[in-house]
C-alpha positions as CSV (number, residue, x, y, z in Angstrom):
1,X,-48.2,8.8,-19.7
2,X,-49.0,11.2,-16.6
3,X,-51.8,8.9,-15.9
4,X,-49.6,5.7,-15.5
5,X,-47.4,8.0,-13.7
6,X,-49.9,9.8,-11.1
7,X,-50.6,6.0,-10.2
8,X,-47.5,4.8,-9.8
9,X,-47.0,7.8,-7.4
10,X,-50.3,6.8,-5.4
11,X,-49.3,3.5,-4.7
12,X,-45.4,4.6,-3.8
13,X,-47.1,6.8,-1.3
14,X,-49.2,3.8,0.4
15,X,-46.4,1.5,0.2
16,X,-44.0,3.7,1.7
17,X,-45.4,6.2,3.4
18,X,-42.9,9.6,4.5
19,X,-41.3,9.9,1.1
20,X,-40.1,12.8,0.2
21,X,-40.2,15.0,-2.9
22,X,-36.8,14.6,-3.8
23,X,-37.2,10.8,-3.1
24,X,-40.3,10.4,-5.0
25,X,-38.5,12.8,-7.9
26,X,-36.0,9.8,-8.1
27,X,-38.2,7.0,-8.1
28,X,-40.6,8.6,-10.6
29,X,-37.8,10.4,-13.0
30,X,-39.1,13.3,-13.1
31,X,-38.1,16.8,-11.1
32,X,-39.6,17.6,-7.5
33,X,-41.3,20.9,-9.2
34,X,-43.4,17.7,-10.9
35,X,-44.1,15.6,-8.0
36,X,-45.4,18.9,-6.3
37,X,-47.5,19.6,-9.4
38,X,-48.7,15.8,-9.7
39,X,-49.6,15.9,-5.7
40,X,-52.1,18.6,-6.7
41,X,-53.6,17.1,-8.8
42,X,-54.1,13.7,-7.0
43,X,-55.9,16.0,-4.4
44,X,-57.8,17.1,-6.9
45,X,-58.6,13.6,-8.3
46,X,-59.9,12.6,-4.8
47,X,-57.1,10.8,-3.4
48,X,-56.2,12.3,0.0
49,X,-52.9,13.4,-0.2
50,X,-50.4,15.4,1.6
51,X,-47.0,16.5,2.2
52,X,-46.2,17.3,6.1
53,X,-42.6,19.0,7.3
54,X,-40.7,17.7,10.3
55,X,-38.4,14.8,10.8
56,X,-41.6,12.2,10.3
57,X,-42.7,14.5,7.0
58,X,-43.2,13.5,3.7
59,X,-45.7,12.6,1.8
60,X,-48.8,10.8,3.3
61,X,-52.3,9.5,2.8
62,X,-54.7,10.3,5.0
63,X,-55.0,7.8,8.0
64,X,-57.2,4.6,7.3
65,X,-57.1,5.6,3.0
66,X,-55.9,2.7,0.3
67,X,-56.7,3.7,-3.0
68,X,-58.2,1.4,-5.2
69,X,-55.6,1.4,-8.2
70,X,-54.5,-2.5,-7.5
71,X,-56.7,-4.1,-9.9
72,X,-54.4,-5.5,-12.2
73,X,-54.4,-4.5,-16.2
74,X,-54.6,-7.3,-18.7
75,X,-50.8,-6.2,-19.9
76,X,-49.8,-6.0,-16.3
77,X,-51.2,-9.7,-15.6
78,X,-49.6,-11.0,-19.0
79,X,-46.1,-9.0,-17.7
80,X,-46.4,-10.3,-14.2
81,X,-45.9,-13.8,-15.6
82,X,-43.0,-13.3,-17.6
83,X,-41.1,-11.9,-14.4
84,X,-39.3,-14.8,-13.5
85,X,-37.0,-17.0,-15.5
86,X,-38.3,-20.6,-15.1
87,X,-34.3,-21.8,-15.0
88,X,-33.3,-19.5,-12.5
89,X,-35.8,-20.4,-10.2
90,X,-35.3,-24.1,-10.3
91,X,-31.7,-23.1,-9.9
92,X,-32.5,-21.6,-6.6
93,X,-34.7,-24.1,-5.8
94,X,-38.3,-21.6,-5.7
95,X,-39.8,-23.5,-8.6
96,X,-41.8,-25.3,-6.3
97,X,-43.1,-21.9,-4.5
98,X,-43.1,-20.0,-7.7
99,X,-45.8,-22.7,-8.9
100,X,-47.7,-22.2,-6.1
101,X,-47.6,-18.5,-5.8
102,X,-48.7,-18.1,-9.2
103,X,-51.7,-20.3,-8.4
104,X,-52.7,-18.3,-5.7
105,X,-52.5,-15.2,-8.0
106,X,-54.6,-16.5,-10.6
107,X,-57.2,-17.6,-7.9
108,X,-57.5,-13.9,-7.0
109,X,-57.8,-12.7,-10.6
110,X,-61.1,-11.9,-12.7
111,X,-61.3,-15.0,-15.6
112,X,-60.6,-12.5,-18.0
113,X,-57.3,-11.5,-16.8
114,X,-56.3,-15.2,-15.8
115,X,-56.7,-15.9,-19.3
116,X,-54.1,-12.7,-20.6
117,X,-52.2,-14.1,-17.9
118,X,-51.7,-17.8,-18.9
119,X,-51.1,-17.0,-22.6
120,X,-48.3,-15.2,-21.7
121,X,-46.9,-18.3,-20.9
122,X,-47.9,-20.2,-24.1
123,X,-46.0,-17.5,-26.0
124,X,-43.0,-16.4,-24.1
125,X,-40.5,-18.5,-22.8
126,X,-37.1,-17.3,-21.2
127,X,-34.0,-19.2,-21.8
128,X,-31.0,-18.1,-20.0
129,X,-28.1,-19.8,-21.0
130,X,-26.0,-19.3,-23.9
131,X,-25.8,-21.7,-27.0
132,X,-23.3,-24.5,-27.3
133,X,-23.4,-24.6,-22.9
134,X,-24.6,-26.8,-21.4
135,X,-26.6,-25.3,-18.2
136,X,-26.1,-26.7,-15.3
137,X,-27.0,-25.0,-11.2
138,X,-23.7,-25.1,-8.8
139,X,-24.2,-27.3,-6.0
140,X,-24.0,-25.1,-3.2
141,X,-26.0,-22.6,-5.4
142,X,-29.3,-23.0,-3.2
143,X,-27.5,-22.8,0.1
144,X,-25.9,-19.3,-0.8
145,X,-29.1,-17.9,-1.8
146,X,-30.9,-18.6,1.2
147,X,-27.7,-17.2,2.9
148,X,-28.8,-14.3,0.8
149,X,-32.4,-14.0,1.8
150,X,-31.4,-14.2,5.1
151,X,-28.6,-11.6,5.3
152,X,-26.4,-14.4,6.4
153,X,-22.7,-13.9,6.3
154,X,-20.7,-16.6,4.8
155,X,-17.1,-18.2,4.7
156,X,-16.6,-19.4,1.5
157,X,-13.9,-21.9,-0.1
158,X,-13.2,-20.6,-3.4
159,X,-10.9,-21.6,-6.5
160,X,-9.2,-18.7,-8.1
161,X,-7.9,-19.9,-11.7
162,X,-4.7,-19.8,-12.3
163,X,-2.1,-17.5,-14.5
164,X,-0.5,-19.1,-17.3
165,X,-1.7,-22.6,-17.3
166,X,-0.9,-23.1,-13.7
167,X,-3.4,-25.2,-11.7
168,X,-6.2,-23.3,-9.5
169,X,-5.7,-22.4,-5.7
170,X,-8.1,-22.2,-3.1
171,X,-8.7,-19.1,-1.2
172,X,-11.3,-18.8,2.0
173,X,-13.3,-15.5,2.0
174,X,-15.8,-13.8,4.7
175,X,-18.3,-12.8,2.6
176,X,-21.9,-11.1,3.0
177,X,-24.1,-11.8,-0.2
178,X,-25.8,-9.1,-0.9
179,X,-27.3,-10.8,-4.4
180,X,-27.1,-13.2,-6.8
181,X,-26.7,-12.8,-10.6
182,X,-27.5,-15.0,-13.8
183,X,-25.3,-13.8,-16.5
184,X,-25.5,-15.4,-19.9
185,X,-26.3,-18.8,-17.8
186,X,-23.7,-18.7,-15.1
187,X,-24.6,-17.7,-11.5
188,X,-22.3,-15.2,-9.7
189,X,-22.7,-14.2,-6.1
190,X,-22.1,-10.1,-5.3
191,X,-20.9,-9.2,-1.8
192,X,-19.0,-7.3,0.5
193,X,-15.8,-8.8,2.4
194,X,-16.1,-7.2,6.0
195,X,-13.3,-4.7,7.0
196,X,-10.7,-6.7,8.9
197,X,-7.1,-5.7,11.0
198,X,-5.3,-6.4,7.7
199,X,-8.0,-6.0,5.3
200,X,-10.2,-3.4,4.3
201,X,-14.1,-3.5,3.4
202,X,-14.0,-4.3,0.1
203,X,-16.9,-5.7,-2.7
204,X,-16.5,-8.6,-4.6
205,X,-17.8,-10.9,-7.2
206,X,-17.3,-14.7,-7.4
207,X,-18.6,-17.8,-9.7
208,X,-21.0,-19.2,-7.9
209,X,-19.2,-22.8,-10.0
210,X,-16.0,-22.0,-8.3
211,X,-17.4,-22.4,-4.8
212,X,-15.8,-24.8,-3.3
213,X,-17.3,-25.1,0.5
214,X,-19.5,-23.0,2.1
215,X,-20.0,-22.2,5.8
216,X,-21.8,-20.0,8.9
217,X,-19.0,-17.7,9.5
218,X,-17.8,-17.8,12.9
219,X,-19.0,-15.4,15.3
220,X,-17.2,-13.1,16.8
221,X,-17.6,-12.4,20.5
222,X,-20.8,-10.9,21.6
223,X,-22.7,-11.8,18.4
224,X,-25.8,-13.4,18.8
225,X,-26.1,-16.5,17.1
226,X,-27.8,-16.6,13.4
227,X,-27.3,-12.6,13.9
228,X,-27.8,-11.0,10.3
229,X,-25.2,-8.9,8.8
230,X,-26.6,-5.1,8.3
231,X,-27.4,-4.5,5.0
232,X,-26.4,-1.3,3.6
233,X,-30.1,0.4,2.4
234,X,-28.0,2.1,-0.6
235,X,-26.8,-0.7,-2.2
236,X,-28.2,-1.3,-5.9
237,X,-27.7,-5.2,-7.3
238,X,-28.6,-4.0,-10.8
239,X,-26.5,-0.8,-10.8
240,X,-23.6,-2.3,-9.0
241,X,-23.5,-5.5,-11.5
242,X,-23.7,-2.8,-14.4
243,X,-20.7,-1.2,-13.2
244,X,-18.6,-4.0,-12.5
245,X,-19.2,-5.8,-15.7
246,X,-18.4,-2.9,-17.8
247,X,-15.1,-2.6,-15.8
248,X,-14.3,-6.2,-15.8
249,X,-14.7,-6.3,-19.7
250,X,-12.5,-3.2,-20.1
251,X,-9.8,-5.0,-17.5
252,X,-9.5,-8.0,-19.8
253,X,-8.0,-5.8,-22.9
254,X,-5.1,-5.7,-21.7
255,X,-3.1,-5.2,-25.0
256,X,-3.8,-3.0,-27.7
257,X,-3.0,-3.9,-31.6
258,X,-2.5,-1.2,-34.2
259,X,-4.6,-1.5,-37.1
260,X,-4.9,-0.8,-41.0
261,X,-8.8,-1.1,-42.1
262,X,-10.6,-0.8,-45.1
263,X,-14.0,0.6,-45.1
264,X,-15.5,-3.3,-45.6
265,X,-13.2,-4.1,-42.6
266,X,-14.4,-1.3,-40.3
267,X,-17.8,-2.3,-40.9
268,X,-17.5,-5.8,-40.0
269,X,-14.7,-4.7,-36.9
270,X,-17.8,-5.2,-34.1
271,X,-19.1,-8.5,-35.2
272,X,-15.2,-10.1,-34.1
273,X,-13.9,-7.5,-31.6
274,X,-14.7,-7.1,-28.1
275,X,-17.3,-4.3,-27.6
276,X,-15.5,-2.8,-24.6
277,X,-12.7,-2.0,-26.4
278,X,-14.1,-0.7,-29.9
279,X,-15.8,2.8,-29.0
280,X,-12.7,4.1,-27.5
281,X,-11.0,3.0,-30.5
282,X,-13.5,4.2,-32.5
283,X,-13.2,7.8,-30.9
284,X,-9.8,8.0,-31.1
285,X,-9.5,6.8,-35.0
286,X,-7.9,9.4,-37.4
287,X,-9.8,10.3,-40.6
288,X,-9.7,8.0,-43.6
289,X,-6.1,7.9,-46.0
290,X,-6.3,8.3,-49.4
291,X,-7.1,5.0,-50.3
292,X,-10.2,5.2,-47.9
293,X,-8.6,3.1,-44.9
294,X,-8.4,4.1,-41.4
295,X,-6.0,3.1,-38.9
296,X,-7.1,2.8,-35.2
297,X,-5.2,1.5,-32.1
298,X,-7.7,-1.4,-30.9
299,X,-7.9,-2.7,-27.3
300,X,-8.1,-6.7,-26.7
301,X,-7.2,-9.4,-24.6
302,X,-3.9,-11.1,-26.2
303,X,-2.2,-11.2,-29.4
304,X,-4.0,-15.3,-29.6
305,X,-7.3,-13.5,-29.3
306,X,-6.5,-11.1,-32.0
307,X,-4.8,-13.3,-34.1
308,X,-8.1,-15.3,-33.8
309,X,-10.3,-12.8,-34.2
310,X,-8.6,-10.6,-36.8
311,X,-8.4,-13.4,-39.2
312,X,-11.9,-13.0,-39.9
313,X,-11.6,-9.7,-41.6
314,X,-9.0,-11.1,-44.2
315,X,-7.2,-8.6,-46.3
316,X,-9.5,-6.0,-44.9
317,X,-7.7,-5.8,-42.0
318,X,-4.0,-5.1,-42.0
319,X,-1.8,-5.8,-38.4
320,X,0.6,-2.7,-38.3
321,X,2.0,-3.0,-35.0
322,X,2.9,-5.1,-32.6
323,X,5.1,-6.7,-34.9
324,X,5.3,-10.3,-33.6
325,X,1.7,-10.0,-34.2
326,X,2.3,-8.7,-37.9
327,X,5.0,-11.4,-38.7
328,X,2.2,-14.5,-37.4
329,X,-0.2,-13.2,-40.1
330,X,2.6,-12.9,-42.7
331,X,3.5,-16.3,-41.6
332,X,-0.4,-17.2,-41.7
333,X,-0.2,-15.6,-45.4
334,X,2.2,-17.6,-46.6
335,X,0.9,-20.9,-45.5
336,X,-2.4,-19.9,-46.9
337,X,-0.8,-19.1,-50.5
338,X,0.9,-22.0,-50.4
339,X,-2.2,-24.2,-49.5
340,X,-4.4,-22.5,-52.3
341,X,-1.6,-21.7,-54.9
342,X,-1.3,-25.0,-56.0
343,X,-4.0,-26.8,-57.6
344,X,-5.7,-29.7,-56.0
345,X,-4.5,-32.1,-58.6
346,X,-0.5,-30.5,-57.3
347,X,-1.4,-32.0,-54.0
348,X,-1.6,-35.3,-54.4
């Protein structure tokens, strides 16, 4: 393991040279006290090293040095082919230069690795979408991610769905896209909406299916024209998308049902609740009655999505509060023991 990682360290120091301890500490997971102690012994390894002071410090290779760690692994080669989701990229329209760039690779490579690398791709295949959906790219999903490669700031036309059953209203945002993200087969577009006289800086996340219309935004006076927008260097796609959907799952459970479980019931409770809202429940359970049940105060959506989502537990789950809730499974109750207490030959 401290061989992968002395490597990985050699080539973060050719690829960006002036890193710091701390920096590398970060990139490497480990503490500075290691990356001093690794630095050592890459000097000591051969590989010319060093860490200077000063505003330009950091660690460095000696002028003129590559090292010669590039040679790709069989497992990197057969990993290196699985990196990109064939959808996706047909999605964004790079299937084309994904083909060729792949070609070029496998030009470059020793046969033995081109072979690793190609059965990667007779036994792997990514699918992004979920079951039962049927996947299909936004239009306007290629022209937003070259505004994304291109740090292009964007007015976009966008429908916000409406509250209770009313119909959806359009709303125009500034927007610079800072990323794009493929989430269980829909595409959503990250960005930040630019601090305005009424309006302050703010990030955001729409469907990329709800865009509407999408334009340059206008300039403002003494922009240059096709100026980029600056890109703040701190900004983390994967850490900010992490964030936000955990918080966007949590926002939807907005009501929270009181419940009565068997032991069978609390078992089965996380194949029909929402995740976000079960380990808090979970935590804040009391112990087990006499009769073995625990009752927990349970997060979710509605009272419809826990009436159709409780209903799957059966008797093992018993609604205690709130009590329009309880009275639609004592209603539900009785039309089930009617149904079943008569016998089919009753029924006809």
């Amino acid at each position: 393991m401290r061989a992968a990682r002395l490597i990985r360290m050699a080539l973060l120091v050719q690829s960006s040279p002036g890193l710091t301890a701390a920096a590398l500490a970060r990139e490497l997971e480990v503490s500075e006290r290691t990356v001093i102690r690794d630095a050592q012994a890459l000097q000591e390894a051969g590989v010319p090293i060093r860490s200077e002071r000063g505003r330009s410090g950091g660690y460095h290779l000696a002028p003129g040095h590559r090292t010669r760690l590039t040679t790709l692994h069989p497992t990197e080669a057969e990993t290196l082919y699985l990196s990109g989701l064939p959808t996706a990229l047909r999605d964004l329209g790079l299937s084309d230069a994904a083909d060729t760039a792949r070609l070029k690779l496998s030009a470059t490579m020793l046969p033995s690795l081109r072979a690793a690398a190609e059965a990667s791709t007779r036994r792997f295949h990514l699918d992004a979408p979920a079951w039962f959906r049927e996947p299909s790219a936004p239009d306007l999903l290629p022209e937003l991610a070259r505004a994304v490669w291109s740090d292009r700031t964007v007015e976009l036309a966008y429908a916000r769905p409406g509250r209770d059953g009313a119909p959806p209203r359009t709303v125009t945002r500034l927007l610079e896209p800072y990323g794009l993200v493929l989430k269980a087969g829909v595409w959503y577009v990250v960005g930040r909406v630019p601090a305005r006289d009424t309006v302050a800086e703010a990030w955001r996340t729409y469907r990329v299916d709800r865009v509407t219309a999408l334009a340059d935004a206008p300039r403002a006076a003494g922009d240059e024209p096709g100026a980029p927008f600056v890109r703040d260097p701190s900004f983390d796609l994967a850490a900010h998308w992490l964030a936000h959907s955990a918080g966007f799952a949590r926002a939807l459970l907005r009501t929270t049902v009181t419940l009565r479980l068997t032991e069978h019931g609390l078992r089965r409770l996380p194949a029909v609740a929402d995740p976000a809202g079960i380990g808090e429940a979970l935590a804040a359970a009391g112990a087990p009655d006499p009769a073995g049940r625990v009752t927990l105060d349970l997060p979710v959506e509605s009272e419809d999505v826990a009436f159709a989502t409780l209903t799957e537990l059966g008797a093992d789950a018993e609604v205690l509060a709130p009590e329009g809730l309880r009275a639609r499974f004592r209603e539900h109750a009785r039309a089930l023991a009617a149904l079943y207490g008569a016998g089919p030959q009753d029924q006809r």
